[in-house]
Residue frames as qw, qx, qy, qz and C-alpha x, y, z in Angstrom:
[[0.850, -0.521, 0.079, -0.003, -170.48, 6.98, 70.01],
 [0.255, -0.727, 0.633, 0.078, -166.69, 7.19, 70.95],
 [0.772, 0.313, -0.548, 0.076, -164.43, 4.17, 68.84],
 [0.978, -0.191, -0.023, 0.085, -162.90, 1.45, 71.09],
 [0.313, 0.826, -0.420, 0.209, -158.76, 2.33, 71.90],
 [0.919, -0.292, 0.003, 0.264, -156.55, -0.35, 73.05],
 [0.336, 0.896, -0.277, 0.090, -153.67, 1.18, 73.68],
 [0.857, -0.342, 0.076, 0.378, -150.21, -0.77, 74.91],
 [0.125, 0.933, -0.223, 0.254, -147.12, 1.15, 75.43],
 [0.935, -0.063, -0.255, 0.240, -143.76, -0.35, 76.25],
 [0.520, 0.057, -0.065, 0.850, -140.86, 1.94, 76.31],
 [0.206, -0.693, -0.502, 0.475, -140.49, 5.35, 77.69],
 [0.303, -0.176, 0.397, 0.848, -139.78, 6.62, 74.84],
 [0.130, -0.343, -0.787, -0.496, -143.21, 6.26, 73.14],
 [0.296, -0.582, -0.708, 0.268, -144.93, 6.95, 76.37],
 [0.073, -0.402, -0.126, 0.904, -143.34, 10.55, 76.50],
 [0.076, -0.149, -0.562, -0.810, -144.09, 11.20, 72.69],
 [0.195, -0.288, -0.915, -0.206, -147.93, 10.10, 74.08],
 [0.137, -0.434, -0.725, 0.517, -148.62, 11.07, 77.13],
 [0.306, 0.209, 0.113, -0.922, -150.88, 14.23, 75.82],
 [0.471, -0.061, -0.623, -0.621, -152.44, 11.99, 73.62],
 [0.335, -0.284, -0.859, 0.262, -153.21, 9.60, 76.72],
 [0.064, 0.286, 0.460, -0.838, -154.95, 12.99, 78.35],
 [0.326, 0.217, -0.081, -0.917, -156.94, 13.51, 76.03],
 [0.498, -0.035, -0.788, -0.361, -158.26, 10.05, 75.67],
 [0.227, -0.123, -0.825, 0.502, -158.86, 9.78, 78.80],
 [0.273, 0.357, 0.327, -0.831, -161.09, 12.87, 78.85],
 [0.553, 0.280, -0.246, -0.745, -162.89, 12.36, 75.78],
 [0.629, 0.048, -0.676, -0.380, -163.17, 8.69, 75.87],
 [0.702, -0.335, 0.316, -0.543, -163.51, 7.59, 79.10],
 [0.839, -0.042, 0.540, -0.058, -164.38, 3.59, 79.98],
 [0.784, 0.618, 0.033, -0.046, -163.44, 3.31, 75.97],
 [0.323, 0.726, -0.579, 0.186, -159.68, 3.97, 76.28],
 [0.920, -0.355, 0.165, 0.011, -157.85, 0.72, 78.00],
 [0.039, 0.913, -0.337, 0.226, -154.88, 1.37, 78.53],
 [0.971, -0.200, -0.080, 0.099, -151.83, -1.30, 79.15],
 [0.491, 0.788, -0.312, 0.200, -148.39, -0.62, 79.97],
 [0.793, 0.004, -0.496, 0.354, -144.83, -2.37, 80.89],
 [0.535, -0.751, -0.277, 0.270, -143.30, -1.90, 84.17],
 [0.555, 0.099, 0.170, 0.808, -140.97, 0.35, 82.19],
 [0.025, 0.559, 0.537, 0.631, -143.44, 2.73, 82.02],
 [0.540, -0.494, -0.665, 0.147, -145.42, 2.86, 85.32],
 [0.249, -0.419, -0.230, 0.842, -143.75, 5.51, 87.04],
 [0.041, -0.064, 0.302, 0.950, -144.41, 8.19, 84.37],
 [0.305, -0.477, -0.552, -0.612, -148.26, 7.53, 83.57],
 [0.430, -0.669, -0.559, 0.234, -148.84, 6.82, 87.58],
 [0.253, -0.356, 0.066, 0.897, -146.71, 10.87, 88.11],
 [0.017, 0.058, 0.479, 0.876, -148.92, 11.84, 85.22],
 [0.452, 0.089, 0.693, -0.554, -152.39, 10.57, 86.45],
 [0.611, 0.189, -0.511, -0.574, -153.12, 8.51, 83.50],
 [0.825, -0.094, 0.385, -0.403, -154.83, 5.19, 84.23],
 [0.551, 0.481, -0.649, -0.210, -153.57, 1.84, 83.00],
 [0.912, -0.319, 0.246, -0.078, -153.56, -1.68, 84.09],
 [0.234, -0.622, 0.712, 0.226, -149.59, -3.22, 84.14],
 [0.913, 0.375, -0.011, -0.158, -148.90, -5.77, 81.17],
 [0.727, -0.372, 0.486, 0.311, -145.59, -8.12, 81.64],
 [0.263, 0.660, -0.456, -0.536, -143.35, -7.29, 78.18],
 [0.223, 0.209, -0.915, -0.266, -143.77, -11.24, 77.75],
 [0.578, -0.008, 0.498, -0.646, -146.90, -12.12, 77.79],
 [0.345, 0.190, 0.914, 0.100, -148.80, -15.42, 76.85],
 [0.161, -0.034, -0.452, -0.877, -150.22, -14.95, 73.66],
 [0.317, -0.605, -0.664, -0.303, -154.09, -16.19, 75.36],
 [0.296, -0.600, -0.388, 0.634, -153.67, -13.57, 77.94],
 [0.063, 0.296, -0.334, -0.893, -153.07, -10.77, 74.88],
 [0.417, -0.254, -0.640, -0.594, -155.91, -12.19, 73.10],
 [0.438, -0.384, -0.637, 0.505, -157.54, -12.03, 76.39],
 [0.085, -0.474, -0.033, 0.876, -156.92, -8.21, 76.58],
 [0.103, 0.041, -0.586, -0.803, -158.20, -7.88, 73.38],
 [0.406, -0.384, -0.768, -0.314, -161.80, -10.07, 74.04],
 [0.222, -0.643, -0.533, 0.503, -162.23, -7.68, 77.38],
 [0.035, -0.400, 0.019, 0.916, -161.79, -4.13, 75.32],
 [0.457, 0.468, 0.744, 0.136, -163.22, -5.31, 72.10],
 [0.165, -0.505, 0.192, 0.825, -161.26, -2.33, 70.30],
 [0.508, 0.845, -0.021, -0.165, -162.01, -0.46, 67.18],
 [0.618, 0.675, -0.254, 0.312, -158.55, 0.41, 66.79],
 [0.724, -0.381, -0.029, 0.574, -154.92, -0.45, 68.92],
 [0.058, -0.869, 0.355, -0.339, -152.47, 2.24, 69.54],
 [0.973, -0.041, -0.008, 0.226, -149.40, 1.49, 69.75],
 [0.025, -0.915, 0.276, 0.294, -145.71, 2.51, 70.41],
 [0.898, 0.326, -0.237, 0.174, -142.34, 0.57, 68.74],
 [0.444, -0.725, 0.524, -0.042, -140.16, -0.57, 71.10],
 [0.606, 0.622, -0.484, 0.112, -137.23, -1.93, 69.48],
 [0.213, 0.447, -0.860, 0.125, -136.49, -4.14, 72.22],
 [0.536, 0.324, 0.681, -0.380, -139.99, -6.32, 72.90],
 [0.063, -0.123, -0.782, -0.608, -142.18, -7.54, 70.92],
 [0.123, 0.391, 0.816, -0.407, -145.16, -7.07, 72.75],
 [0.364, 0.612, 0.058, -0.700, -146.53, -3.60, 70.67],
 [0.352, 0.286, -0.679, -0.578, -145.90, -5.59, 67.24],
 [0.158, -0.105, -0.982, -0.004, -147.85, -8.67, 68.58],
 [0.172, 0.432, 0.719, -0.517, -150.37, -6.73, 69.53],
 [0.342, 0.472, -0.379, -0.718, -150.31, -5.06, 65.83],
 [0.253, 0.241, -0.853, -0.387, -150.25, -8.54, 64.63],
 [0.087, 0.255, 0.925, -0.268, -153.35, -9.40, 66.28],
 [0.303, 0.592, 0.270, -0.696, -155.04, -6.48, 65.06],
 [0.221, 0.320, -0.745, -0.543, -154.06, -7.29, 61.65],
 [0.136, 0.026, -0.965, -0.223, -155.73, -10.56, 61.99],
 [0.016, -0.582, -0.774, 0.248, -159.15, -9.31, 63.50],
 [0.317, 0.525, 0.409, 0.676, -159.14, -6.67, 60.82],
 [0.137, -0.944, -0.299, 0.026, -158.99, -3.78, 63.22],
 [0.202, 0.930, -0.149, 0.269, -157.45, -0.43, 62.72],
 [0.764, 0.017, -0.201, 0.612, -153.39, 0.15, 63.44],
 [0.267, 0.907, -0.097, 0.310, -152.21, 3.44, 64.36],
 [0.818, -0.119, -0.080, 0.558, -148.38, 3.62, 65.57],
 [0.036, 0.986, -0.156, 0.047, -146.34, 6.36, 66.49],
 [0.792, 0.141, -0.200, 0.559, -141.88, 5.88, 66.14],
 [0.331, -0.917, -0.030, 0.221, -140.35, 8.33, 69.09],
 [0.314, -0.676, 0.505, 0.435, -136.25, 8.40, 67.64],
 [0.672, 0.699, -0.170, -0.175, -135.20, 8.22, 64.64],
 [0.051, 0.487, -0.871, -0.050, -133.19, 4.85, 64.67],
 [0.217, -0.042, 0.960, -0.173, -133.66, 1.26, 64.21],
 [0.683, 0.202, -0.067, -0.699, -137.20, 1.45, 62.24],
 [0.604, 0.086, -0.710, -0.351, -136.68, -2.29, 60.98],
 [0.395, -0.001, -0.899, 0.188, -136.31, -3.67, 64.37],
 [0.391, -0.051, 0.361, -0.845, -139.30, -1.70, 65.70],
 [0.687, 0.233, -0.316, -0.611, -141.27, -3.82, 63.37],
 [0.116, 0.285, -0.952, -0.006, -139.36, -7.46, 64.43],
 [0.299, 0.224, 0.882, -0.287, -141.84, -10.43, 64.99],
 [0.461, 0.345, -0.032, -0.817, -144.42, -8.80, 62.24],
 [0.750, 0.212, 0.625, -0.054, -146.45, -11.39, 60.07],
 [0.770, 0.535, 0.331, 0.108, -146.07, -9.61, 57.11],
 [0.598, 0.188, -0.022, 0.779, -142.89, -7.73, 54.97],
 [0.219, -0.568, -0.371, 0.701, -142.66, -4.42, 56.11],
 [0.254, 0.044, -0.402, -0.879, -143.55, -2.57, 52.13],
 [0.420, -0.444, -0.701, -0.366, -147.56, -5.07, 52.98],
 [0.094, -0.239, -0.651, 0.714, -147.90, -3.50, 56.99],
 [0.020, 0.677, 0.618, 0.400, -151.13, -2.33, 57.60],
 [0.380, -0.672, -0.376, 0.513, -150.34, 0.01, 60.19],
 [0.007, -0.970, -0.184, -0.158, -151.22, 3.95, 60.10],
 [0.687, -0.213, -0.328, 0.612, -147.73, 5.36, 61.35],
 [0.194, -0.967, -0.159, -0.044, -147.13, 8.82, 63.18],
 [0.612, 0.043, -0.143, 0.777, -143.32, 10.25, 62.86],
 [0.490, -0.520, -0.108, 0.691, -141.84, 13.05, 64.04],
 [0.047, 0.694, -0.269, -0.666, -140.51, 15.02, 60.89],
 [0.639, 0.689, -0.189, -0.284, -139.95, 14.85, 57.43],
 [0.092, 0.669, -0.738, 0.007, -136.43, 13.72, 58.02],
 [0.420, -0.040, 0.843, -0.333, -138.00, 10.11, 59.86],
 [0.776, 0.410, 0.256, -0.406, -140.61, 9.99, 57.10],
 [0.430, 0.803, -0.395, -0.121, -137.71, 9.89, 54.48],
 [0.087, 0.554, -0.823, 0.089, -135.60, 6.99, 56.29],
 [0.678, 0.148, 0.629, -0.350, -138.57, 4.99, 57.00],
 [0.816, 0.550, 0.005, -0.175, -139.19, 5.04, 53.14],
 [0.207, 0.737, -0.643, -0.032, -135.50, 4.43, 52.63],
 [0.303, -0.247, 0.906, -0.161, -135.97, 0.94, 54.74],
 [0.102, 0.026, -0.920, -0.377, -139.10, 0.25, 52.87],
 [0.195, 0.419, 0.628, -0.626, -142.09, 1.35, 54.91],
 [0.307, 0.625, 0.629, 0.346, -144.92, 2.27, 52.27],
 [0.177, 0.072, -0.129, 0.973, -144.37, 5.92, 52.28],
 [0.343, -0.407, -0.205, -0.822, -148.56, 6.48, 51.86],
 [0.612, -0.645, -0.408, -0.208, -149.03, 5.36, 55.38],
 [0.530, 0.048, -0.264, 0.804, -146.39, 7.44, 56.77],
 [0.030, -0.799, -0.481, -0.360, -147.27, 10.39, 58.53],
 [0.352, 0.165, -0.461, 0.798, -145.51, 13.62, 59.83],
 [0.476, -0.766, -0.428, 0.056, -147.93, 14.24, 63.27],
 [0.082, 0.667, -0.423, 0.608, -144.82, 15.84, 65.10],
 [0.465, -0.133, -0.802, 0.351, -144.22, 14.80, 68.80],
 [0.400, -0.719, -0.439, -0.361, -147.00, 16.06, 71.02],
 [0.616, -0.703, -0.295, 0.201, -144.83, 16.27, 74.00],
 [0.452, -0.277, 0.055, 0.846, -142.35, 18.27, 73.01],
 [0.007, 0.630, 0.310, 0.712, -144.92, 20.93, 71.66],
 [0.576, -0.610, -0.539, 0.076, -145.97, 20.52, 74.92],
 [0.598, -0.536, -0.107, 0.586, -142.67, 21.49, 76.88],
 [0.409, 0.363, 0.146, 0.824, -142.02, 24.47, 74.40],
 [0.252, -0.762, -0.135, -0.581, -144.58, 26.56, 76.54],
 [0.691, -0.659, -0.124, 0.270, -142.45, 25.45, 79.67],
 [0.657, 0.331, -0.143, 0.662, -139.38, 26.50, 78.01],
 [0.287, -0.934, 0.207, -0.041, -137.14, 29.60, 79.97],
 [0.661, 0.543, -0.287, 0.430, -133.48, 29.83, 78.51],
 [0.797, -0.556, -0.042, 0.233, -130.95, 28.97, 81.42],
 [0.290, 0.841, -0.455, 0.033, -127.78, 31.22, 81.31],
 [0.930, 0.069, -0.266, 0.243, -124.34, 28.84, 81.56],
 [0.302, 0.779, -0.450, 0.317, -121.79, 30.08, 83.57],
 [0.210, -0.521, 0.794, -0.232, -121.19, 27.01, 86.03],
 [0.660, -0.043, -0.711, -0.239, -121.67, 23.20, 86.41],
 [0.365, -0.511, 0.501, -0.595, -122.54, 23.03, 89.76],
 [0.609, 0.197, 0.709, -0.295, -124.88, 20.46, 89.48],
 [0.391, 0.417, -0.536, -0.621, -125.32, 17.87, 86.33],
 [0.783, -0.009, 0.593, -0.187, -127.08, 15.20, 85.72],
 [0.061, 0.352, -0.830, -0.429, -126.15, 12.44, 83.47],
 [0.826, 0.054, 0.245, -0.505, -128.96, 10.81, 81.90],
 [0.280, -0.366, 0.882, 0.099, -128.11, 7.29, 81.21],
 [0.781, 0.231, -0.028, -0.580, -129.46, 4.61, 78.77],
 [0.789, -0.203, 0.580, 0.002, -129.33, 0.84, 77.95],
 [0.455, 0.655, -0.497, -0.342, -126.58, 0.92, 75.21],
 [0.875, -0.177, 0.447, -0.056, -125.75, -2.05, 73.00],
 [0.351, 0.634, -0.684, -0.081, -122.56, -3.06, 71.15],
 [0.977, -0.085, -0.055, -0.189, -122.65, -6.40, 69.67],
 [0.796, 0.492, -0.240, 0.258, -119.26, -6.35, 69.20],
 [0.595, 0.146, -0.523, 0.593, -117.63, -4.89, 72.39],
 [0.233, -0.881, -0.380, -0.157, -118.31, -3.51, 75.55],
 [0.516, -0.351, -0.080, 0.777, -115.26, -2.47, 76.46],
 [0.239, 0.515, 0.399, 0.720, -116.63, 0.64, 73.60],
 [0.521, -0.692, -0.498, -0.033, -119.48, 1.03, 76.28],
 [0.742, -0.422, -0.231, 0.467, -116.96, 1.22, 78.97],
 [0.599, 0.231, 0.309, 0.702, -115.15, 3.71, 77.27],
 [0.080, -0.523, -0.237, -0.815, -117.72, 6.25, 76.68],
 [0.283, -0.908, -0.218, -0.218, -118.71, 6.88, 79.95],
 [0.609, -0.499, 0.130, 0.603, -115.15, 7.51, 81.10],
 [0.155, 0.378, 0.248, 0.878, -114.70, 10.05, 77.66],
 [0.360, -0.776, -0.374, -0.358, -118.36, 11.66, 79.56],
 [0.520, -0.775, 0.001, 0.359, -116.43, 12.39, 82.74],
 [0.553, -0.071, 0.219, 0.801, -113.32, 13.62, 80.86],
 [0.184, 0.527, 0.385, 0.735, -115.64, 16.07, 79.00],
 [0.530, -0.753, -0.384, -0.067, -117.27, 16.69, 82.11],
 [0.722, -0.467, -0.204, 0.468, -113.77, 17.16, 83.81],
 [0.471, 0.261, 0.452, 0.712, -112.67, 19.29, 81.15],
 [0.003, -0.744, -0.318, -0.587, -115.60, 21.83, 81.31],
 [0.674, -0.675, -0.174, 0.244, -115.17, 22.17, 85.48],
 [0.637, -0.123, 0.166, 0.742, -111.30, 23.38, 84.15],
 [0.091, 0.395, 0.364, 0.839, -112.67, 25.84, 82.17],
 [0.320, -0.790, -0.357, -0.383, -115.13, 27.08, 84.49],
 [0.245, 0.445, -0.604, 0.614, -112.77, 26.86, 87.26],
 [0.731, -0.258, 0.372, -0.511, -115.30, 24.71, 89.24],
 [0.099, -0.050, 0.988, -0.105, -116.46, 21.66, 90.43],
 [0.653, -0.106, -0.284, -0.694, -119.43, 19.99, 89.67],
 [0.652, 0.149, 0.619, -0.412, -122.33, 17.15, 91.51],
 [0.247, 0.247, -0.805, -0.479, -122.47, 14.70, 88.88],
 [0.484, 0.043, 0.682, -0.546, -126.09, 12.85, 89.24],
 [0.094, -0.042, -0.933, -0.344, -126.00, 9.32, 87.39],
 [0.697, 0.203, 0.256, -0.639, -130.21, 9.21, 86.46],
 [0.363, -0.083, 0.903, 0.216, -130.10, 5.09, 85.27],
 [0.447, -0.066, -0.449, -0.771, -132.79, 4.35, 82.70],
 [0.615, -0.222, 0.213, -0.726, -135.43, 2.43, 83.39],
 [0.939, 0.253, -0.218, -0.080, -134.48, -0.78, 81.75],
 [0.367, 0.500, -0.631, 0.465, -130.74, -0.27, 83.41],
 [0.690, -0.465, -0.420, 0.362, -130.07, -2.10, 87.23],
 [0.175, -0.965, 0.115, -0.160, -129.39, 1.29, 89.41],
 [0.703, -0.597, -0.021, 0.386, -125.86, 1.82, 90.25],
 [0.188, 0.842, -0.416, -0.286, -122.66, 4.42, 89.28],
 [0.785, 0.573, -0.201, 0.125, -120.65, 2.87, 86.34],
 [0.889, -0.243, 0.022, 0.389, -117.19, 1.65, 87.66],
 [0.530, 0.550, 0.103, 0.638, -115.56, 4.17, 85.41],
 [0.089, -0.868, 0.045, -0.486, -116.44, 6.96, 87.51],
 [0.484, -0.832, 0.245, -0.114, -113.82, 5.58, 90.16],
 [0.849, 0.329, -0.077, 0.407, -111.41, 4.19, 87.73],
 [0.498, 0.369, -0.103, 0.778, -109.30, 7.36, 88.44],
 [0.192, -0.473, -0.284, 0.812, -109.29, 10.76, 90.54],
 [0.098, 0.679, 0.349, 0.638, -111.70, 13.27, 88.99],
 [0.404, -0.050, -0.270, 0.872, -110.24, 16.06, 90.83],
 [0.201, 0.041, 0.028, -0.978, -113.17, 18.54, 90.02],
 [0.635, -0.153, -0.412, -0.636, -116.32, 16.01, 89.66],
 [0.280, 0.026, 0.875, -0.395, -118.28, 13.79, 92.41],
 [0.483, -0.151, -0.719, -0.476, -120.68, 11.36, 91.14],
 [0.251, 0.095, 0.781, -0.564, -124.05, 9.96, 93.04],
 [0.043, 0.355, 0.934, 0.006, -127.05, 8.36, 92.34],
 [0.234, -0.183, -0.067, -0.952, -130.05, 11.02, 91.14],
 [0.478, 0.022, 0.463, -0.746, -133.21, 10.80, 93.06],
 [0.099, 0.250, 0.872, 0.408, -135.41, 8.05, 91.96],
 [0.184, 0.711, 0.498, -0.462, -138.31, 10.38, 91.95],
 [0.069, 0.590, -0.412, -0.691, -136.48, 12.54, 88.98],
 [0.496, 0.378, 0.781, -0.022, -139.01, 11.61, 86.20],
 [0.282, 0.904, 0.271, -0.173, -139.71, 15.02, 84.29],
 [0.466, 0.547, -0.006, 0.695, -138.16, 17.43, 82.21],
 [0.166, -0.851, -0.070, -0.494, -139.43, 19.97, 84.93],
 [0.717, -0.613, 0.106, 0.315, -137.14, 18.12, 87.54],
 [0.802, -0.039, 0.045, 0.594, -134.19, 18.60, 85.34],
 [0.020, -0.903, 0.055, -0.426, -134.68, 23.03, 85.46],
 [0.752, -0.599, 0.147, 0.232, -132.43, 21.85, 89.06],
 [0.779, -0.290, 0.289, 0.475, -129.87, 21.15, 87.47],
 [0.000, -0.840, 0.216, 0.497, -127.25, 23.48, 85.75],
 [0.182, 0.489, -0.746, -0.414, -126.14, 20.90, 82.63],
 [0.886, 0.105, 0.278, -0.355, -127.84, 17.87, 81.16],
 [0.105, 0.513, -0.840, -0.144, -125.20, 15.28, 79.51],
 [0.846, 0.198, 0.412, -0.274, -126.52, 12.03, 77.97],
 [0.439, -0.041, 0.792, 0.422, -125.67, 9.82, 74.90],
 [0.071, -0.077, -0.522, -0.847, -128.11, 9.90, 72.64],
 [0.003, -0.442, -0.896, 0.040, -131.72, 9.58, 74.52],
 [0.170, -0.825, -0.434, -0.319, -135.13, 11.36, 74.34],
 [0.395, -0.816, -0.390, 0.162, -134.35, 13.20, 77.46],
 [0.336, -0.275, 0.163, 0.886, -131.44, 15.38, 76.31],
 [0.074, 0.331, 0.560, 0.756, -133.99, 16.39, 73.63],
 [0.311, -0.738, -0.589, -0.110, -136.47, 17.30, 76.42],
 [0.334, -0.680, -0.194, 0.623, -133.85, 19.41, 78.04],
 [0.101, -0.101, 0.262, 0.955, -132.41, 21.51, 75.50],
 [0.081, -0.686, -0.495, -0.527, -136.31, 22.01, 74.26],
 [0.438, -0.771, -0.455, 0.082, -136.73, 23.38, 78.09],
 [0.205, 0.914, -0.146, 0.320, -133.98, 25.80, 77.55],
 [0.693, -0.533, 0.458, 0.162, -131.21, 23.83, 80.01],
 [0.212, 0.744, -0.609, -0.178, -127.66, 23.30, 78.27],
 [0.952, 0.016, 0.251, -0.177, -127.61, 19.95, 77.07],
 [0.041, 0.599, -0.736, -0.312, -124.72, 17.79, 75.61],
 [0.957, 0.049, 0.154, -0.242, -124.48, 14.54, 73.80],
 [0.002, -0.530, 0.828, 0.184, -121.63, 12.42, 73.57],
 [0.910, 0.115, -0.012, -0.398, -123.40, 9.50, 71.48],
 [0.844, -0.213, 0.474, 0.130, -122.31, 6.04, 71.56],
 [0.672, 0.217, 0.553, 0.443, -121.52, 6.21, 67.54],
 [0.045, -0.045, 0.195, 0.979, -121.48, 9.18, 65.11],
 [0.551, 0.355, 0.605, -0.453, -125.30, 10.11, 64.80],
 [0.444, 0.257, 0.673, 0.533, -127.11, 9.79, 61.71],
 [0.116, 0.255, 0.061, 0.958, -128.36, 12.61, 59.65],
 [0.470, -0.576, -0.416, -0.523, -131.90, 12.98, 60.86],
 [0.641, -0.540, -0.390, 0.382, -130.41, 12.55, 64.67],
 [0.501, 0.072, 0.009, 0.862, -127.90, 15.07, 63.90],
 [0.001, -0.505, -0.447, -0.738, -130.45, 17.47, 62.66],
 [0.413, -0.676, -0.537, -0.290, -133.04, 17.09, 65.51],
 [0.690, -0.475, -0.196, 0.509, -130.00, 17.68, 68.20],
 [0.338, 0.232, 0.238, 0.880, -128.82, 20.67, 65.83],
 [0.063, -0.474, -0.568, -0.669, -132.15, 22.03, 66.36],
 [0.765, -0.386, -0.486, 0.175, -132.72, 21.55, 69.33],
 [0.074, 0.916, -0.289, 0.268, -129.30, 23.34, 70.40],
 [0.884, -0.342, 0.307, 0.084, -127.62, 20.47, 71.82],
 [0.121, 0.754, -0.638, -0.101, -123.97, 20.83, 71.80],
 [0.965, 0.229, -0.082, -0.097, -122.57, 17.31, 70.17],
 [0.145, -0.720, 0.652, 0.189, -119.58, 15.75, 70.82],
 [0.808, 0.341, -0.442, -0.186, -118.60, 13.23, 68.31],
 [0.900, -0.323, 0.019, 0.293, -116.63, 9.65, 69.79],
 [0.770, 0.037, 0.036, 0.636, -113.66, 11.14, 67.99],
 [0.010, -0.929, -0.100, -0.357, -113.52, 14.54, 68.92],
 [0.558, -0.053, -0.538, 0.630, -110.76, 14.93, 70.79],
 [0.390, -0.700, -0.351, 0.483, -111.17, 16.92, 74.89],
 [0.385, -0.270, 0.195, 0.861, -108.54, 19.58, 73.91],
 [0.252, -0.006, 0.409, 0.877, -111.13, 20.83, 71.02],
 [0.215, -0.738, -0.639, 0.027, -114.56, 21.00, 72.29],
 [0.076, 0.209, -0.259, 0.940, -115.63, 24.30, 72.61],
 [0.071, -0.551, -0.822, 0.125, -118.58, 24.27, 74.97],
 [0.087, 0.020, 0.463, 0.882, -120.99, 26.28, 73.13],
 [0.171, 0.286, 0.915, -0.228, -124.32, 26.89, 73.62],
 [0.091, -0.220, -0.232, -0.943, -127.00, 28.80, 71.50],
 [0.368, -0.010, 0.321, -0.873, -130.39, 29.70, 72.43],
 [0.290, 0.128, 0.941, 0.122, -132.92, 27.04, 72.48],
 [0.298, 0.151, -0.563, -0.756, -134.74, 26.59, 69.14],
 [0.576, -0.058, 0.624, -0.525, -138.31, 25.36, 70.10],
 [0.261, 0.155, 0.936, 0.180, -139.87, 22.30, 68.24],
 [0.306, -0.199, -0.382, -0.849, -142.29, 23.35, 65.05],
 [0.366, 0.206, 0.838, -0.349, -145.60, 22.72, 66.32],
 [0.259, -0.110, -0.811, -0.512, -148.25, 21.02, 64.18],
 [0.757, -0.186, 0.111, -0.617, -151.12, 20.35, 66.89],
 [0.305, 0.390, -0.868, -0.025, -149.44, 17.10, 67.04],
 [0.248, 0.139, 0.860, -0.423, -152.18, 15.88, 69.64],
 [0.652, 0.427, 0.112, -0.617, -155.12, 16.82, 67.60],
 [0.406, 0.475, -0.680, -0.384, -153.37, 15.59, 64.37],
 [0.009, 0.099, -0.980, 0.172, -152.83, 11.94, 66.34],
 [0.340, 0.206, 0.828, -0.396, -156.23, 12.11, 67.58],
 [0.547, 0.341, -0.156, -0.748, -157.82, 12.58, 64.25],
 [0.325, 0.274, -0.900, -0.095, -156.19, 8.86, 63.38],
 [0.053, -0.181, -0.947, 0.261, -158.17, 7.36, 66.33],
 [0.458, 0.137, 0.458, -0.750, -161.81, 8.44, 65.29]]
């Protein structure tokens, strides 16, 4: 008989990394898979046709123990969203009704504060984890994770999109979409402020060189209030109009529209360049090595903060698809 799977999913980061795994629970487990996720989420499983009932990123802790005394799980599934607590409280309930952990980390940053609100140190977790690469397994053990409950799964959805891939040639920016995310700097936003006005300069910059103009289309995140960034009418960008991208634009397979992808550092630059669409990143901070790498791979042209305009050469090579492991099987071996 199928195992019990509570699964709760916060960010959309975790969701992407998932969503095969969510198909395939669905089909092979049926009534057994229960399925919770924030309104952060919603769009992408309802666009996917995954079932799920909507769970508030603060819930009362007898409503979560609630959820727990209607599924009456084997084992939770979980992502780590590094800005809730809701997927570690729901670890920390499983902990305490001795039932199975398994976790999966989508980006390779911030691993302690995926973990915040936990009951116990992070070298005594009990939780199965599922990374990406070697490179994530290696900086987790650097913070102190127990390395022998690490595991490199790979990322199921980007094995996925390698069989959509189809290498886009580059020779205009007609159309670009900027994929936005909810950056934080404790220390200043005026940094913030900054870097998306360096993004249109680089932006303005490549339009010169092409001797075009380009449709800038601001895609907010999901956690961001919708509107263009002040910056983009601080000044006269002579070759770039900015607007608001469909709120329907949810996929990698919407962004094949567009002729450039340009982002900071989120999942979804990593979804384009995997789909073979020229991708940039102009990250908020230098990255670190195991970002560096995955964006290297990838084929995502980097611009460092301090890079000056004047020396960018926009560069693109051919996109380098993502190893695959079976990364959905692998996961779903964890949850029998």
């Amino acid at each position: 008989m199928d195992r019990r799977i509570l699964g709760v999913i916060h960010d959309p980061g975790a969701c992407g990394m998932l969503l095969p795994v969510f198909r395939e629970l669905s089909c092979t487990h049926g009534k057994n898979f229960f399925l919770y996720a924030s309104p952060f989420v919603k769009n992408r499983l309802s666009s996917n046709q995954i079932s799920f009932k909507e769970i508030e990123s603060d819930l009362a802790q007898d409503r979560l123990e609630s959820v727990f005394s209607a599924s009456q799980p084997d084992i939770v599934l979980t992502g780590t969203s590094w800005g809730s607590q809701l997927e570690q409280r729901v670890r920390n309930l499983a902990g305490l009704r001795k039932i199975k952990s398994v976790t999966v980390v989508d980006y390779w940053a911030s691993y302690l504060e995926r973990w915040e609100g936990r009951d116990l140190p992070v070298d005594q977790i009990q939780d199965e984890i599922c990374v990406i690469d070697d490179f994530m397994k290696k900086e987790m053990i650097e913070n102190g994770f127990p390395s022998n409950q690490i595991y490199v799964t790979g990322h199921p959805y980007f094995e996925e999109l390698t069989l959509k891939a189809k290498p886009h040639s580059f020779s205009s920016i007609g159309k670009v979409l900027l994929l936005s995310e909810p950056l934080r700097d404790p220390f200043s936003s005026h940094l913030i402020d900054s870097r998306v006005h360096h993004v249109a300069e680089i932006l303005q910059r490549l339009a010169e060189n092409l001797n075009s103009r380009a449709e800038v289309h601001f895609k907010t995140h999901p956690k961001e209030n919708p509107g263009l960034p002040s910056a983009f009418g601080s000044q006269s960008w002579n070759r770039l109009s900015f607007k608001l991208a469909d709120s329907q634009l949810r996929s990698p397979d919407d962004f094949a529209k567009f002729d450039l992808v340009v982002g900071y550092q989120t999942t979804g630059l990593l979804e384009a360049a995997i789909m073979g669409i020229p991708t940039i990143s102009v990250p908020v901070a230098p990255l670190s090595g195991a970002v560096a790498n995955a964006f290297r791979n990838a084929g995502i042209l980097v611009v460092e903060p301090q890079e000056k305009i004047e020396k960018i050469k926009f560069e693109f090579k051919a996109t380098s698809k993502a190893p695959h492991r079976g990364a959905t099987q692998v996961i779903m071996k964890f949850l029998d």
